[in-house]
N, C-alpha and C positions, 0 to 999 in steps of 0.2 A: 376446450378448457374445462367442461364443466365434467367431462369424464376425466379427465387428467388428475381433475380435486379429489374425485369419487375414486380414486384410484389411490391417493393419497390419504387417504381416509382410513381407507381399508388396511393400509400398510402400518397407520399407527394405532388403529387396533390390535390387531397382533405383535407390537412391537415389546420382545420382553425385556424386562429392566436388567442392567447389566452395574455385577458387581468390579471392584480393583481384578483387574488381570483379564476382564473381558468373560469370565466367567458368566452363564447364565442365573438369574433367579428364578427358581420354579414358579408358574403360578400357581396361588393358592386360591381358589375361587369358595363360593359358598352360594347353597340355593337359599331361595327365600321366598315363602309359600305363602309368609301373612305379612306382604308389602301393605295392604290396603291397611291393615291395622296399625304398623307402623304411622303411614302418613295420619290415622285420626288422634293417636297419640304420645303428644313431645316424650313424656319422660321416657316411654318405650323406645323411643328414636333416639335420644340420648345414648341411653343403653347401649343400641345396635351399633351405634357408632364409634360407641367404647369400644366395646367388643371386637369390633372387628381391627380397630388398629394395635390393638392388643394381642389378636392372634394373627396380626400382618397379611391380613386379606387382602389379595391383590383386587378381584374380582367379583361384582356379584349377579347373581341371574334373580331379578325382580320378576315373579309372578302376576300380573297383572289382564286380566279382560281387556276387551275391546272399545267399549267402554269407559276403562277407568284413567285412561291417557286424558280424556276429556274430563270425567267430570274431577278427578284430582289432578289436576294441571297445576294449579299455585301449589300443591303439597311433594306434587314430584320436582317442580325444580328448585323448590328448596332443599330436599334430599339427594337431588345430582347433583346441587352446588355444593353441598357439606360433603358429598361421597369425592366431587373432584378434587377439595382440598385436601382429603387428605390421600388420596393419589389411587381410589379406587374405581378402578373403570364398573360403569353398569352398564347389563342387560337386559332388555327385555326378556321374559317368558311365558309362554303359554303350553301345555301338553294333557292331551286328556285321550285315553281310547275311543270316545265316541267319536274321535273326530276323522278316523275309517270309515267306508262309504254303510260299511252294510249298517251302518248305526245312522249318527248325525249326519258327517259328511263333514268335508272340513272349511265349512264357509265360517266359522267360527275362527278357527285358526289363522287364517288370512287376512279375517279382519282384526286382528290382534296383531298381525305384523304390519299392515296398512296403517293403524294406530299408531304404533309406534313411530315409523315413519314420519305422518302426520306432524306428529309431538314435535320432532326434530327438527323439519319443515318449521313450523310455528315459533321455536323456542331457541332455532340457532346449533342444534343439536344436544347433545345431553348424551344419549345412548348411544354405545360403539357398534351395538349389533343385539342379536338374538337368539336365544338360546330355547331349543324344543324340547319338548318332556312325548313321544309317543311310543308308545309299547304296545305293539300289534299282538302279543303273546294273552292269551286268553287270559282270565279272573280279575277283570276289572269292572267286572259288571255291568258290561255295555257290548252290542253286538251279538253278532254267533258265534259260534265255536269253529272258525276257521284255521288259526295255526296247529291246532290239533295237539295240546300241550303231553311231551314223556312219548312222542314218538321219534325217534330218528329218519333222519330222508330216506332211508334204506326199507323203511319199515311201511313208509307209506302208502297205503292204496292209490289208485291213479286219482280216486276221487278226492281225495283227502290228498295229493301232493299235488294236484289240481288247486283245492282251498289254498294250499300253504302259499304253491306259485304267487297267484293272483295277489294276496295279502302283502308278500316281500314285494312285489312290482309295484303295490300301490304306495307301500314306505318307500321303496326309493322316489317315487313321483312328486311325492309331498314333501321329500328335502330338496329335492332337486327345484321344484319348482320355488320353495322360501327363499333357497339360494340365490337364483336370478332374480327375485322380488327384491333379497334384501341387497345384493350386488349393485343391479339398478341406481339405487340408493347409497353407493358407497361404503356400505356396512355388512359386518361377517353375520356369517350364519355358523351356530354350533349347537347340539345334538346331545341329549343322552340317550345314552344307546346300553343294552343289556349283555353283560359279559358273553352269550350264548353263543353269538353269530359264528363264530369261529369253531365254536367247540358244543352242539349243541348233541347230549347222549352219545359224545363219544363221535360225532362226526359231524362237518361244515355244514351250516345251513345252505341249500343249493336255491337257483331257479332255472330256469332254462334262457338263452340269451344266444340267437343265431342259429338256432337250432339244436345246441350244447347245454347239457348241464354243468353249472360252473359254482365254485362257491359264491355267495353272496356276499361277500366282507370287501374285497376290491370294489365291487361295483357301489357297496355302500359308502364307504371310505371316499369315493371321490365325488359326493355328492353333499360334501359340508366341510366347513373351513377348522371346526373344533372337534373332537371326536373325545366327549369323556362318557369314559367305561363305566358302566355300575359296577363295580368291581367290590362291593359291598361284603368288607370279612376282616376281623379284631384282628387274624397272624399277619405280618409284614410278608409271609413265604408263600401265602394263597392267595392274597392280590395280586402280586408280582406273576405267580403261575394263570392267573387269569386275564393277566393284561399282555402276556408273551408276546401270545398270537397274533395281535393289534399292533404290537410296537416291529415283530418281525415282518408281518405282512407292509406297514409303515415305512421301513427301509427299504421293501421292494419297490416301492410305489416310488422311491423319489421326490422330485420334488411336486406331483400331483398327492403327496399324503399330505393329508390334512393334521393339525398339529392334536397330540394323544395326553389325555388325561387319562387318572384312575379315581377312582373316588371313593371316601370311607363313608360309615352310614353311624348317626348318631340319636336319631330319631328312635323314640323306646318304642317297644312293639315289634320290632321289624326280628326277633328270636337272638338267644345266646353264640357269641360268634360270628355274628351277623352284625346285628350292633354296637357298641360301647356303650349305650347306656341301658343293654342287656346282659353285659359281660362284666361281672359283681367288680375282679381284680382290674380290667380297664376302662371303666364308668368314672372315668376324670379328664378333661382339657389334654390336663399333661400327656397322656395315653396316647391320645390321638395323634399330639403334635407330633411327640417322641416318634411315632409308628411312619407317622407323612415323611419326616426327615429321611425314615432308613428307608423307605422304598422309591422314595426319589433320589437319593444317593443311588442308588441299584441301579435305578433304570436312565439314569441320565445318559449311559452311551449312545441312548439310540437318537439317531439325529432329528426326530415327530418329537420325543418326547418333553413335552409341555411344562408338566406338575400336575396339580391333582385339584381336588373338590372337595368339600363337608356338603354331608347332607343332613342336617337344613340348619338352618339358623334357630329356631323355636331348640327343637335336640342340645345344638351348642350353648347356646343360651343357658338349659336345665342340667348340665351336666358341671359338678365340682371343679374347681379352679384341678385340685392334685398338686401333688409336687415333681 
């Protein structure tokens, strides 16, 4: 029985809302880097919760420590309770690079989804699942220089596609193992993941598996329940072109793909093109939203495909209503 619930669970996490004619609704999720902030301040939280039924958030991935499950406990379920009225699912997150062996290691991470768990346990549930932020790809300021960044697999020394190996093997180990963690527990597990893997300088990121080199993108793909792309760029024609690869590989997988998001980036700093609120003519709401419609219109044939993501909430927040 008590897998059968957890099983149950799981299914109405990912259960998408469905319009007249059985049509689906994309989801629209949104990260959220300053939860903690949120829960110390009402009018902020107000705000956030305008906000988001205003821009029909289905979704959101709460940043939170290990930590902060316990010691903001009365400020998160008053924010599950407001987020489930008005019909937004939350998730947990946590992602950082140190949390690769050759750095920290990832006992941080795990005790972050442990947390969460906890919380649920404790509280009746609140959270659907869990959503990871890790980028094994160098310039995060933490570790060595193992993925070896602006090389292709073709390119690599053995020692240096030796690093790469070991690095890919150790990201799959650590979704894979959140998954069974968060499974366990009757709750999804989902990923941001870096447009690369598929297309990285012009060829698949590989590792070796049975003695074969193979691409990396199937074996990562069935090692998380949510698979959203950074797929981070102001044209609707170069996301679309960055997420191809995910949604075709997607349809090969069947029903072992995990469900595919894209996601736009609205956080200023991240360069022109890159963000909206670097990109002078679509640094407004309207932009954004207009953009999310036409590439989820696009990509809706493919049977993974989800809807998409805002990165971040603070970005949305700073950026002009528009018309």
């Amino acid at each position: 029985m008590r897998r059968a619930a957890a099983a149950l669970v799981l299914v109405l996490a990912f259960a998408t809302v469905s319009m007249a004619g059985g049509q689906r609704t994309p989801v629209r999720a949104m990260w959220v880097w300053t939860t903690v902030e949120l829960l110390a301040a009402p009018d902020a939280r107000r705000a956030f919760l305008d906000a988001l039924a205003q821009a029909q958030i289905s979704d959101v991935y709460l940043y939170l420590r290990a930590d902060d499950y316990r010691r903001h406990e009365d400020g998160l379920r008053t924010l599950l309770g407001a987020l489930a009225k008005k019909g937004v699912r939350a998730w947990g997150m946590e992602g950082w690079r140190g949390y690769f062996s050759d750095a920290e290691g990832p006992n941080g991470f795990f005790a972050a989804i442990a947390g969460m768990i906890a919380f649920n346990a404790r509280n009746g549930g609140g959270f659907v699942g869990f959503h990871s932020d890790l980028e094994p790809q160098d310039g995060q300021g933490d570790g060595v220089d193992r993925f070896h960044n602006g090389l292709p697999d073709s390119r690599l020394t053995p020692r240096q596609r030796a690093d790469r190996d070991g690095l890919m093997n150790e990201w799959l180990a650590l979704h894979a193992e959140a998954r069974a963690r968060l499974r366990a527990a009757g709750l999804a597990y989902g990923a941001a993941v870096p447009s690369w893997v598929d297309d990285y300088e012009g060829e698949p990121v590989r590792i070796v598996q049975n003695g074969a080199r193979v691409p990396l993108l199937p074996l990562l793909m069935r090692t998380v329940d949510e698979y959203a792309i950074m797929s981070y760029n102001t044209e609707p024609a170069n996301v679309l072109a960055r997420i191809g690869g995910e949604l075709r590989q997607a349809d090969a997988l069947g029903d072992a793909a995990p469900r595919i998001l894209f996601a736009l980036e609205t956080h200023r700093g991240a360069g022109r093109n890159v963000s909206y609120a670097d990109t002078p003519e679509k640094a407004n709401r309207a932009a954004v939203t207009a953009d999310f419609a036409r590439i989820a219109a696009a990509a809706a044939a493919h049977v993974a495909f989800a809807g998409g993501a805002i990165h971040d909430w603070a970005g949305w927040r700073d950026l002009p209503a528009g018309r």
